[in-house]
Structure formats: structure tokens, C-alpha cells
C-alpha positions in Angstrom: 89.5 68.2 122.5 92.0 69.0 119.8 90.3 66.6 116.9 87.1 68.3 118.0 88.7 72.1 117.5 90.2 71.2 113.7 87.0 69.6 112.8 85.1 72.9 114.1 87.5 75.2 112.2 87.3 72.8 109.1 83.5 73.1 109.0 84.5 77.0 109.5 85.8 77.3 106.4 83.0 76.1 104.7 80.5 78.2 105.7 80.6 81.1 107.5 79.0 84.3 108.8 76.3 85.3 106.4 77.1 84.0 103.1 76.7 80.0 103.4 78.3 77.9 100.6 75.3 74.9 100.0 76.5 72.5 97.8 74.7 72.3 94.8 75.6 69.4 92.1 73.8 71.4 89.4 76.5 73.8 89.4 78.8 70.8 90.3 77.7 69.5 86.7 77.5 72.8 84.8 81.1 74.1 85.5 84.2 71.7 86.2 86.9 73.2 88.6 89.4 73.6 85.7 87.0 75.9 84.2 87.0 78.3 87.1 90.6 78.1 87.7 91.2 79.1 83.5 88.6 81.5 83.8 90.2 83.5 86.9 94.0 83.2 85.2 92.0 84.9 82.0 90.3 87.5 84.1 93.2 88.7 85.7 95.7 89.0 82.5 96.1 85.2 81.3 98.2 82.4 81.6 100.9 83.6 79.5 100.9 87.2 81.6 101.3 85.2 85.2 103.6 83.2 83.7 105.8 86.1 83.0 106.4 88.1 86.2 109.9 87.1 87.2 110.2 89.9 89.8 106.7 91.5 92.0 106.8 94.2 94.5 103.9 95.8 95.9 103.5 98.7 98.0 100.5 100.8 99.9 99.5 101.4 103.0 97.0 99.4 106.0 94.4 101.0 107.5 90.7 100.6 109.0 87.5 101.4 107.7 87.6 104.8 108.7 91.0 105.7 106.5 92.9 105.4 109.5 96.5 104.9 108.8 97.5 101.9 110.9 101.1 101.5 108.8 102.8 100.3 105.3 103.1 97.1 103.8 105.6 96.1 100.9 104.7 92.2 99.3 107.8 91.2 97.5 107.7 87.9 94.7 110.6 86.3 92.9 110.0 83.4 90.8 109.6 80.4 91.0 108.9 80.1 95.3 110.3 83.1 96.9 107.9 85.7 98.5 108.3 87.9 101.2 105.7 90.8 103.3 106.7 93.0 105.7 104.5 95.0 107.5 105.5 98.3 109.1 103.2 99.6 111.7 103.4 102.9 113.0 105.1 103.2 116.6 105.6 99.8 116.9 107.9 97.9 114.7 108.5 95.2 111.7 107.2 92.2 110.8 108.3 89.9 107.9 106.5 86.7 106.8 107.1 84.4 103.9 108.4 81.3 102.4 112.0 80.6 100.2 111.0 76.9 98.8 109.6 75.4 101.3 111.3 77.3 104.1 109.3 79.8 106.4 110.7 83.1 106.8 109.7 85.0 109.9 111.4 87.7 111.9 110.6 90.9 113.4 112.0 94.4 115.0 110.7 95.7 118.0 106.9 95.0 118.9 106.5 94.3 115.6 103.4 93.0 114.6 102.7 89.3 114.7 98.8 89.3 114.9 96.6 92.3 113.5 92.6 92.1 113.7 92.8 88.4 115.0 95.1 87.1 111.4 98.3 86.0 111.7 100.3 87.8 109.1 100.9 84.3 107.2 97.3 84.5 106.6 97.5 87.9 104.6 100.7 86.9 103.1 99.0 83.7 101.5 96.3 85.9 100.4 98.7 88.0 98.7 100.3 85.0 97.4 97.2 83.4 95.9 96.7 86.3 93.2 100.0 85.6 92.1 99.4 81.3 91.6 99.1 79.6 88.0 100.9 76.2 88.7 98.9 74.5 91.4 100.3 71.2 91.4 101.5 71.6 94.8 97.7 71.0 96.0 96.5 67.6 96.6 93.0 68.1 96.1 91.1 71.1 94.6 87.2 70.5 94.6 84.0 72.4 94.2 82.1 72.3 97.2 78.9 74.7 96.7 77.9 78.4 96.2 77.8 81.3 98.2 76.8 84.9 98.6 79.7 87.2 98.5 78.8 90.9 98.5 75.6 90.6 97.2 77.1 88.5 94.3 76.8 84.7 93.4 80.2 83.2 94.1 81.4 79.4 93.5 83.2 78.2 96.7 86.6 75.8 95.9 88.0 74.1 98.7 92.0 73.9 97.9 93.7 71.2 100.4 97.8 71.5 100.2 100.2 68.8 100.8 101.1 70.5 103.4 99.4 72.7 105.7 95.3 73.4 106.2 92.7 73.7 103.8 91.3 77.0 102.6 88.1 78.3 100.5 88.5 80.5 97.8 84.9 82.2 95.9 85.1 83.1 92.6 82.5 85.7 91.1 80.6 83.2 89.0 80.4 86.3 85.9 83.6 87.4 86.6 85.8 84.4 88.1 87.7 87.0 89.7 88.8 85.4 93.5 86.3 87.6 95.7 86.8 85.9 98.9 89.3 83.4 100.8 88.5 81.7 104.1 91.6 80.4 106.0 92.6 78.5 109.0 94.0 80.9 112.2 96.5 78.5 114.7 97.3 80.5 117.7 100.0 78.8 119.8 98.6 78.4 123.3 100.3 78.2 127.7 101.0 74.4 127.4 98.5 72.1 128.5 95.5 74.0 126.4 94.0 73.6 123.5 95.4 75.4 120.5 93.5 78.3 119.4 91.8 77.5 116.0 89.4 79.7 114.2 88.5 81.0 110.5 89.8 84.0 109.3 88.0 85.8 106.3 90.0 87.6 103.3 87.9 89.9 101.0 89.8 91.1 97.5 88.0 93.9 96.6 88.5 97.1 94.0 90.1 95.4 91.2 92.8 97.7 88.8 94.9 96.8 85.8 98.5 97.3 86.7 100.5 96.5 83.6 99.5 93.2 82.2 98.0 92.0 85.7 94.7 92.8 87.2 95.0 92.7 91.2 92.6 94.0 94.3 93.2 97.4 94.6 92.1 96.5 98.3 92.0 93.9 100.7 90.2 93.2 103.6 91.1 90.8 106.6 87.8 90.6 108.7 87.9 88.5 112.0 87.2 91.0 114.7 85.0 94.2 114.7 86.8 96.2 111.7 87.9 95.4 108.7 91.8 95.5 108.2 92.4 97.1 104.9 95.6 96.4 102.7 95.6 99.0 99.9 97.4 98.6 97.2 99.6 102.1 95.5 101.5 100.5 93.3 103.0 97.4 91.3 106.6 97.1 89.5 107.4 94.1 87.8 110.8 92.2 86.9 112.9 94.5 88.9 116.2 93.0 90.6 115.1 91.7 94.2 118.2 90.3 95.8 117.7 86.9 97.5 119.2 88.4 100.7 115.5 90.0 100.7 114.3 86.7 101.7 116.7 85.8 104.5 115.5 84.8 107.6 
């Protein structure tokens, strides 16, 4: 019952809800995966730009579709493999989710928010994470698997498998190579004796913005349930002093 559920929620991530990715060796031959990687690091401010951000922090605020003001965020990135995101909702309490190395940091105040819209906050903190990624060695395999519609646009679907961890599908605009989409893997911790819950959990990075020498999503959307959860972004500072007590667990 358990191979059955990761097999389901790999095929998941491969095609889902109304934009399928259908593999197509045409494209397979016209475009290499290196190509789309260098193309997205160019879009969004270069190789040499990414390569530069000692210090991130991000700041704005979550809400639904209907500008609803659910709570804050703040994303927090120190080079080289220190992030951090806490999430603030109104009322309730304080999340925080991230890595140090390899470490997992997760803590919370409260009823802080674990789970919003059916996505672990690891998932939006790996989203956030993704924009900032120019090294990715620590993949095993990165490999085009197909095209999709995203938005109304043409998108080329690459499958990244860590050393560690699930899979996920990130779309790339095919004019742009911005990252348009990501499609991850939700575990939910279940009574024992059940099956784990396992299902895919769609990332849209919408609204892209220059801030400084980085171009970023001025928006993004977690979709698993009925509404979207929106992550909008205010504002970016670079290379200021984050202290590593930031990232304690």
C-alpha cells in the first residue's frame, strides 16, 4: 500500500491538473537541460549576480485571492546552506522552517502554522529556496521529461531528483526560462498503522520584478485546495548581517 502511494504521487508530479507535461524528444533534442538551467540563471540577473548574494531577506505579506490578509512572512538566506522562513499568521502564532547544512530547522509558537492550504511550510520554503540555487551539484539527476501548459504559456517540465529527499518538477517558460511552476511531493505524518498521506502540491511564481541585481516573483501561489495561497513579496535587502543564531533550532 505504501510503494503504491509514492508511485501515485511520483506520477503526480509529472502531470497534473490541466496542464499535462507529454514528453516530447523533439524538444528533448532541440534544447539540452544545461541550456535551460543557463538560460533561467541569465533571466533572473546571471550567474555572477546569484553568485553574489552573501546575505537575502525577504519580506511581504500572505493572503488569498481575494486580498485577504491571512499573515506575514519573512525568507531569510545566508550563504553558502543557511535559510530560514517564518510565517506569522494573524491570531494564531509562528512557524519557522528551514535547513543549516544539512540540518532541518523547525519550531513554532503557539498554533502556529504547520500546514496552510494543504502545503507543508517546507514546501513553500523550498520554493523560496529554488529562486535562490546556482550550484546544483547536490542533485543526482536533472532530466527533461516533456512540455506543458502553464498559464496559457508553453513551459519545459525538468524533473530534479536530490540525493536526498523526493523528486520535484520545475517548468520553465520556454521564451523566457523564467521558473513558472514547481510541483512537489506533500508527506503528512499519519495515526500509526495507516498509510502516510502523500499527494502533489503545486507552486506558481508569478509577477516577476527586478530588485537590485536579482529578478524574483513578485508573487507566489501555493495551490492544493480551493484557493490559491499567495506569498507576496514587499521587499528584498541584500548582504545585510543575519546572525547565525537566526537559524537555530
Amino acid at each position: 500500500m505504501k510503494r503504491m502511494a509514492i508511485f501515485l504521487a511520483l506520477v503526480l508530479l509529472a502531470v497534473r491538473s490541466d496542464s499535462f507535461a507529454q514528453t516530447d524528444a523533439a524538444a528533448s533534442r532541440a534544447i539540452s537541460v544545461a541550456q535551460i538551467l543557463e538560460g533561467n540563471l541569465a533571466a533572473t540577473g546571471g550567474l555572477d549576480a546569484h553568485k553574489a548574494v552573501r546575505t537575502l531577506k525577504a519580506t511581504g505579506n500572505i493572503k488569498l485571492p481575494n486580498n485577504h490578509i491571512l499573515g506575514d512572512y519573512v525568507f531569510l538566506f545566508k550563504a553558502p546552506a543557511a535559510d530560514l522562513l517564518r510565517v506569522q499568521v494573524i491570531s494564531h502564532g509562528t512557524t519557522w522552517t528551514g535547513h543549516r547544512n544539512e540540518e532541518h530547522i523547525q519550531r513554532s509558537t503557539g498554533q502556529g502554522a504547520k500546514v496552510m492550504n494543504g502545503a507543508g511550510m517546507e514546501i513553500i520554503e523550498q520554493s523560496m529556496m529554488s529562486l535562490l540555487e546556482w550550484d546544483v551539484r547536490d542533485y543526482s539527476k536533472i532530466e527533461l521529461i516533456g512540455k506543458a501548459q502553464v498559464q496559457n504559456r508553453l513551459a519545459l517540465a525538468l524533473r530534479f531528483t536530490p540525493k536526498k529527499g523526493d523528486p520535484q518538477v520545475r517548468y520553465y517558460d520556454t521564451e523566457t526560462f523564467l521558473l513558472v511552476r514547481m510541483d512537489q511531493m506533500q508527506r503528512l505524518p499519519q495515526p500509526k498503522g495507516l498509510p502516510e498521506g502523500l499527494y502533489a502540491v503545486t507552486t506558481y511564481f508569478q509577477d516577476y520584478r527586478q530588485f537590485g541585481s536579482l529578478k524574483l516573483p513578485g508573487k507566489i501561489a501555493v495551490s492544493h485546495t480551493m484557493d490559491d495561497l499567495i506569498f507576496e513579496l514587499a521587499s528584498v535587502k541584500k548582504d545585510e548581517e543575519i546572525p547565525e543564531s537566526a537559524f537555530r533550532d
